[in-house]
N, CA, C and O atoms as CSV, one atom per row, in Angstrom:
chain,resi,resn,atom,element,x,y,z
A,1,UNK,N,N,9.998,-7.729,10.636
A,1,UNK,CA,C,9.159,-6.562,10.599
A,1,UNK,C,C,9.692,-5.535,11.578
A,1,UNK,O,O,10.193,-5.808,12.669
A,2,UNK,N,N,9.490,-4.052,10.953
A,2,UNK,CA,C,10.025,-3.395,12.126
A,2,UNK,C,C,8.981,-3.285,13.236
A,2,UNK,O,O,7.793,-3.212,12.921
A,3,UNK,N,N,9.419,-3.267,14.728
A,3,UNK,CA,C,8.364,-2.934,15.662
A,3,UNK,C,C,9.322,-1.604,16.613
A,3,UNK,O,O,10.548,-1.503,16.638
A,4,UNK,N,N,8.725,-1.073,17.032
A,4,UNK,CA,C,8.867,-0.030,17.972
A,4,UNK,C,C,8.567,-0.504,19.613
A,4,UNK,O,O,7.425,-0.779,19.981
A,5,UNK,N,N,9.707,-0.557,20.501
A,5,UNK,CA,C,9.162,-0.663,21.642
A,5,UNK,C,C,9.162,0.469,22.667
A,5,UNK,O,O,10.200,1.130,22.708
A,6,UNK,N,N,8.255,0.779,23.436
A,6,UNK,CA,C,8.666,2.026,24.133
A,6,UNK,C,C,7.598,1.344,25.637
A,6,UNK,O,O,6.782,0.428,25.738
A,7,UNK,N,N,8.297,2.609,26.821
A,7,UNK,CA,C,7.264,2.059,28.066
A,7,UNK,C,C,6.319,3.405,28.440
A,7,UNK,O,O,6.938,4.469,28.455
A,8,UNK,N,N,5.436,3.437,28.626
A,8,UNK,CA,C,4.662,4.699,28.889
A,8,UNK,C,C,5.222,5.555,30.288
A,8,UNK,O,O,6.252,5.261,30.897
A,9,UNK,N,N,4.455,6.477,30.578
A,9,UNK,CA,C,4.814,6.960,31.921
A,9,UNK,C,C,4.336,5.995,33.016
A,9,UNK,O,O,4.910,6.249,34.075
A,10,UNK,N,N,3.583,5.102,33.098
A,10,UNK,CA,C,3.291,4.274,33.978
A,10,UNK,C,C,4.245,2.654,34.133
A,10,UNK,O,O,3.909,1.705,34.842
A,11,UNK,N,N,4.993,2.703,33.591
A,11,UNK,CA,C,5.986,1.606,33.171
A,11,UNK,C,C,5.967,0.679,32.495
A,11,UNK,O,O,6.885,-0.133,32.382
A,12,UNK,N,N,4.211,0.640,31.562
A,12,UNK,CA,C,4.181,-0.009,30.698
A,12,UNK,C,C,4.400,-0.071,29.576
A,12,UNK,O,O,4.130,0.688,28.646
A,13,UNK,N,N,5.072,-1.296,29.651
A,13,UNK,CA,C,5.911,-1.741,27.984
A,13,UNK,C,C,4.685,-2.093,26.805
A,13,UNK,O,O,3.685,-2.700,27.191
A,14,UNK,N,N,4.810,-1.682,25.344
A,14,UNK,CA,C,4.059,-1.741,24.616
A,14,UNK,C,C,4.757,-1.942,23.217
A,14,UNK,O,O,5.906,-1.501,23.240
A,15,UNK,N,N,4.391,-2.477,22.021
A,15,UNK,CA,C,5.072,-2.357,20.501
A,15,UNK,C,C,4.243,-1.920,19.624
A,15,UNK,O,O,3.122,-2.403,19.463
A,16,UNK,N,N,4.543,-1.314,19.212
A,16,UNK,CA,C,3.772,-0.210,17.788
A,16,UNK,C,C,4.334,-1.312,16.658
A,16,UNK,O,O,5.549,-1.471,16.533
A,17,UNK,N,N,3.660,-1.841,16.083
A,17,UNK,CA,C,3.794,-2.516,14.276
A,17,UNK,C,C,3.411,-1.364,13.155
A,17,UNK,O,O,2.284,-1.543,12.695
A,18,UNK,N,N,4.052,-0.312,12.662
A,18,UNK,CA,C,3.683,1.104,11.994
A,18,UNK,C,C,2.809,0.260,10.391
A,18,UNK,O,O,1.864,0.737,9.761
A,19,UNK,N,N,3.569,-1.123,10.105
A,19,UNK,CA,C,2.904,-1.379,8.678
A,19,UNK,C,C,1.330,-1.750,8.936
A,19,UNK,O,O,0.427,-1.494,8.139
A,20,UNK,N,N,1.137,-2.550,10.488
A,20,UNK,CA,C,-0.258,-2.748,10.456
A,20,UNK,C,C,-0.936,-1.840,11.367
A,20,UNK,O,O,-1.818,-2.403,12.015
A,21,UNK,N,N,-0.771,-0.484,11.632
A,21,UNK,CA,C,-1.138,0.602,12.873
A,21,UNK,C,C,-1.491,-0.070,14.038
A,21,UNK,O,O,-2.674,0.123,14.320
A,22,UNK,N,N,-1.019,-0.643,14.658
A,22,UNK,CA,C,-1.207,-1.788,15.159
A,22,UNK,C,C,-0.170,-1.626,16.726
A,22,UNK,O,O,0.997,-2.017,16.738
A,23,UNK,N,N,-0.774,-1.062,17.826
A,23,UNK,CA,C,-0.527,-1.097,19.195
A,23,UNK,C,C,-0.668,-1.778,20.134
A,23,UNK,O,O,-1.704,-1.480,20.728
A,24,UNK,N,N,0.029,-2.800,20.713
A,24,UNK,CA,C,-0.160,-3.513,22.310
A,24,UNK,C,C,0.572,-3.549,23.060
A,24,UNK,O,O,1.780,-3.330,22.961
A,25,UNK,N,N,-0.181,-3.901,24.158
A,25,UNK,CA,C,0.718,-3.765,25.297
A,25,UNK,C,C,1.625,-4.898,25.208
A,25,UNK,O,O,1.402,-5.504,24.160
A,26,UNK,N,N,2.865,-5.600,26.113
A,26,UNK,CA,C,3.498,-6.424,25.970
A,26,UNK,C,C,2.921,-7.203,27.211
A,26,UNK,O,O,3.114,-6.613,28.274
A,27,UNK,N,N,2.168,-8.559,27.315
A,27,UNK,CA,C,2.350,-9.035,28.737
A,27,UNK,C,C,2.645,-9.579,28.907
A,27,UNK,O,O,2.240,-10.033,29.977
A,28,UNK,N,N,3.867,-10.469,28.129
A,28,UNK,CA,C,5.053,-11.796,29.075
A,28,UNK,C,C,6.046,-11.169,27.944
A,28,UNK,O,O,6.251,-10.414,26.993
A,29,UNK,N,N,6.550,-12.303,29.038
A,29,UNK,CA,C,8.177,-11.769,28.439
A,29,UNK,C,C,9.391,-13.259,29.067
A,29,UNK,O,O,9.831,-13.438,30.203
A,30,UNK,N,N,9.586,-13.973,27.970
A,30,UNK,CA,C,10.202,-15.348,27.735
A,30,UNK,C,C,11.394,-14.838,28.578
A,30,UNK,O,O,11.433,-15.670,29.485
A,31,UNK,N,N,12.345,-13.988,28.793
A,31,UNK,CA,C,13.374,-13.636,29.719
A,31,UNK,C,C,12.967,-11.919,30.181
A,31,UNK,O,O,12.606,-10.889,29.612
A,32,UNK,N,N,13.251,-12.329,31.409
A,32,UNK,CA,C,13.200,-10.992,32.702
A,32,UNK,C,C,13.478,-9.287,31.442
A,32,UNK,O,O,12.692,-8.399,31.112
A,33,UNK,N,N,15.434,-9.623,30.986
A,33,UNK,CA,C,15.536,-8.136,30.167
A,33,UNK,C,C,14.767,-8.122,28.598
A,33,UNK,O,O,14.962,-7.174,27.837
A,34,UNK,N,N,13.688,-9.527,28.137
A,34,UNK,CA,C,13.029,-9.011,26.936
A,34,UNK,C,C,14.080,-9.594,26.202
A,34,UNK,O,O,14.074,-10.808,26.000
A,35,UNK,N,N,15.076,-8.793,25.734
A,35,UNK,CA,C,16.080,-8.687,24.712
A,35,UNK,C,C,16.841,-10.604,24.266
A,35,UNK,O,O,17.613,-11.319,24.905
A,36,UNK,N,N,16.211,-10.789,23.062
A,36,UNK,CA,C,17.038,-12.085,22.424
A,36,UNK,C,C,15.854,-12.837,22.927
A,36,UNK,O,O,16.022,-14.047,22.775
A,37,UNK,N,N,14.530,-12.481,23.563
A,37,UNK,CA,C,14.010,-13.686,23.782
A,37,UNK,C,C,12.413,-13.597,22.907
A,37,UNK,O,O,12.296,-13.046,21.812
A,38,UNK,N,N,11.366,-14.205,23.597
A,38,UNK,CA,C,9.727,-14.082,22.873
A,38,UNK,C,C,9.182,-12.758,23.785
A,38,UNK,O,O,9.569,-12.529,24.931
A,39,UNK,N,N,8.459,-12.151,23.232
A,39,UNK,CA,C,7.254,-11.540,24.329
A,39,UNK,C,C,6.086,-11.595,23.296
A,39,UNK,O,O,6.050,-11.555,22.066
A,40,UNK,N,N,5.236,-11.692,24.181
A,40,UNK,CA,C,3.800,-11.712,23.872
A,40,UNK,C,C,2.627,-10.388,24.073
A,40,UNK,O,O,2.511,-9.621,25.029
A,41,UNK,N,N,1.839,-10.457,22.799
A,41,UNK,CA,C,1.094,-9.150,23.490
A,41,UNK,C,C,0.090,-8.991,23.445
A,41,UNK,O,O,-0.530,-9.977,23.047
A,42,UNK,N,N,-0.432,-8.232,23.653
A,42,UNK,CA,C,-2.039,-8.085,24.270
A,42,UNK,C,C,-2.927,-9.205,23.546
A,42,UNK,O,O,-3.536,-10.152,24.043
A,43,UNK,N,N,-2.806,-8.799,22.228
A,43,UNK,CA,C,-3.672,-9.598,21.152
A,43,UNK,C,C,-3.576,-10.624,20.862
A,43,UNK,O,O,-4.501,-11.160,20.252
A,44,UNK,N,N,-2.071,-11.527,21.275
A,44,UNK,CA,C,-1.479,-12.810,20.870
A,44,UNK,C,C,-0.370,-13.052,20.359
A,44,UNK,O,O,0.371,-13.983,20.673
A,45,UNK,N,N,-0.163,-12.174,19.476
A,45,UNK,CA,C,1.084,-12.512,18.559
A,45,UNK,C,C,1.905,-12.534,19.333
A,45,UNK,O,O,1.587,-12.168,20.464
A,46,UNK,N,N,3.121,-12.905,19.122
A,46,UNK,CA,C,3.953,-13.850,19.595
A,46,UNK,C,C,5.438,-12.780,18.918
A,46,UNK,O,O,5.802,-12.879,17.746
A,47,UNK,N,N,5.950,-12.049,19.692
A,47,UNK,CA,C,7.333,-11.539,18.503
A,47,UNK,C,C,8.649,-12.115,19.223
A,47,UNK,O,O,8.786,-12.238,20.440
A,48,UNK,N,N,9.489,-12.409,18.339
A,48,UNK,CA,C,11.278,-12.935,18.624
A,48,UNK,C,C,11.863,-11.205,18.364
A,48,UNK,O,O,11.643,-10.419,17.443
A,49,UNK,N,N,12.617,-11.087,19.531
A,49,UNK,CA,C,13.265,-9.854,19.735
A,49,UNK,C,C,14.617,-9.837,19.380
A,49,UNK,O,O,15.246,-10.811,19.796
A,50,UNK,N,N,15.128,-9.172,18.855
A,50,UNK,CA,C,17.252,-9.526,18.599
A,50,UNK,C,C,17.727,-9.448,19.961
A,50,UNK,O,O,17.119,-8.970,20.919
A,51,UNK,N,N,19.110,-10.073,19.946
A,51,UNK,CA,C,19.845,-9.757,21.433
A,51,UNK,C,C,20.182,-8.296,21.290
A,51,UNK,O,O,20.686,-7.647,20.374
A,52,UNK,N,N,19.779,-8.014,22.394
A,52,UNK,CA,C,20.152,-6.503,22.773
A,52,UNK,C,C,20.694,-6.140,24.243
A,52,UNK,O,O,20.258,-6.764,25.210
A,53,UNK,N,N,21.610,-5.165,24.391
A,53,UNK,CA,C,22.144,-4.667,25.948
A,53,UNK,C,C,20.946,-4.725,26.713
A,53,UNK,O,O,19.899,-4.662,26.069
A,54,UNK,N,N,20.860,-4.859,28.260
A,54,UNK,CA,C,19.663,-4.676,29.081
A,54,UNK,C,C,19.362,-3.585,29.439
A,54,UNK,O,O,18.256,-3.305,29.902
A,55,UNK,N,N,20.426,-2.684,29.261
A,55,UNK,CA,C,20.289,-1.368,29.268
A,55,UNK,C,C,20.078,-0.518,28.193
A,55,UNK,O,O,20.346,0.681,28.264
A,56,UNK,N,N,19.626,-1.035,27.224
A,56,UNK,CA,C,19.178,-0.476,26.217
A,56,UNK,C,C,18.268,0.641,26.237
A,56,UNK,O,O,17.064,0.394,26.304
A,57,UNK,N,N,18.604,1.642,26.195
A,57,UNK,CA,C,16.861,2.815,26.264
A,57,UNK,C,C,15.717,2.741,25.569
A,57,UNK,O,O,15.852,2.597,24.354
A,58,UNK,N,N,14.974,2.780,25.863
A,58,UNK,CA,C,13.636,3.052,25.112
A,58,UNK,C,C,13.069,4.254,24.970
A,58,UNK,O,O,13.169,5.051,25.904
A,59,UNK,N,N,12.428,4.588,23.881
A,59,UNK,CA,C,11.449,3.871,22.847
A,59,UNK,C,C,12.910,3.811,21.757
A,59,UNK,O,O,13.795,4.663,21.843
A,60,UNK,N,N,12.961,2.582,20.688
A,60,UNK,CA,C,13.955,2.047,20.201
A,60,UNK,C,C,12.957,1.014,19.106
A,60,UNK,O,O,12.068,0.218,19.409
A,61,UNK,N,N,13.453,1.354,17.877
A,61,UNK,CA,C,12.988,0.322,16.777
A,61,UNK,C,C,13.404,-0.912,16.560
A,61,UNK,O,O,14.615,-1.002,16.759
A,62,UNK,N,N,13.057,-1.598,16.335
A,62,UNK,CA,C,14.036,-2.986,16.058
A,62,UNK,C,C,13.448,-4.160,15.331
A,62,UNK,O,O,12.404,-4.730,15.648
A,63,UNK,N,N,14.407,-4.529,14.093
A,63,UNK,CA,C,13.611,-5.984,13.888
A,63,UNK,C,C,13.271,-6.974,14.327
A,63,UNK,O,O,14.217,-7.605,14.797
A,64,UNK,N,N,12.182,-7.529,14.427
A,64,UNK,CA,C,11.316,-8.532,14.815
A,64,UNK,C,C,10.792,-9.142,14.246
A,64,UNK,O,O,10.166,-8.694,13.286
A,65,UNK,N,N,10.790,-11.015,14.687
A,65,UNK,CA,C,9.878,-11.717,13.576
A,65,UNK,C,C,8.837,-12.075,14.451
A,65,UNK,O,O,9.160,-12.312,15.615
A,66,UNK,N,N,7.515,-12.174,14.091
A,66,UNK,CA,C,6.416,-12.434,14.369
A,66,UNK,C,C,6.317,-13.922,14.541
A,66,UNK,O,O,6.210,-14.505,13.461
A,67,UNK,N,N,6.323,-14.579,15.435
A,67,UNK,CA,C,6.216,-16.409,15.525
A,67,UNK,C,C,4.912,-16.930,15.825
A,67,UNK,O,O,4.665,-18.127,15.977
A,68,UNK,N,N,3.843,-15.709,15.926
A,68,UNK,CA,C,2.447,-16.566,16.136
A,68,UNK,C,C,1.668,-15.177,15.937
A,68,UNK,O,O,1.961,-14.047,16.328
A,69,UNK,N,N,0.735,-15.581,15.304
A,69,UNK,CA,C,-0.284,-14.303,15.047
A,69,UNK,C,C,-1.104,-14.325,16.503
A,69,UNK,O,O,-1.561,-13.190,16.637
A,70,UNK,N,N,-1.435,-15.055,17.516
A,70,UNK,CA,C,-2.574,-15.554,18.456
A,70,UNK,C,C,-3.797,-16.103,17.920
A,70,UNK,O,O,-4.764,-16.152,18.680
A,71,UNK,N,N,-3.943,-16.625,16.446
A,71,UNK,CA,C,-5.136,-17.355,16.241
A,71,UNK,C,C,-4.949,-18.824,16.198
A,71,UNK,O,O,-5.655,-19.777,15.866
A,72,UNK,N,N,-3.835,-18.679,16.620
A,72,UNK,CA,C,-3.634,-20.757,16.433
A,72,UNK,C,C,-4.380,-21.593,17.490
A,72,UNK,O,O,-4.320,-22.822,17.460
């Protein structure tokens, strides 16, 4: 699925899902740079991120698979 990640002016990281209008914040993160690993977000779900540079800029689209909705 595509997700959008971007960080606000306050440094928080968040992913936009555009098919389900669907905004959260990110609050873990399976490795320190994010990139190639899980993060988790506000609501539960669970997304697998591609490997990406750590210096990657944001806000940046990218495919993502969803590995847990948070109702399990």
């Amino acid at each position: 699925m595509k997700v959008m990640i971007r960080k606000d002016g306050r440094g928080v990281l968040s992913a936009y899902v555009p098919k389900k209008d669907l905004e959260e914040p990110i609050v873990s993160m399976e490795r320190p740079e994010m990139w190639g690993g899980t993060v988790t977000l506000a609501n539960g779900w669970q997304l697998g991120l591609p490997e990406m540079a750590a210096g990657t800029t944001l806000p940046i689209t990218v495919e993502a698979r969803r590995l847990s909705s948070g109702d399990e």
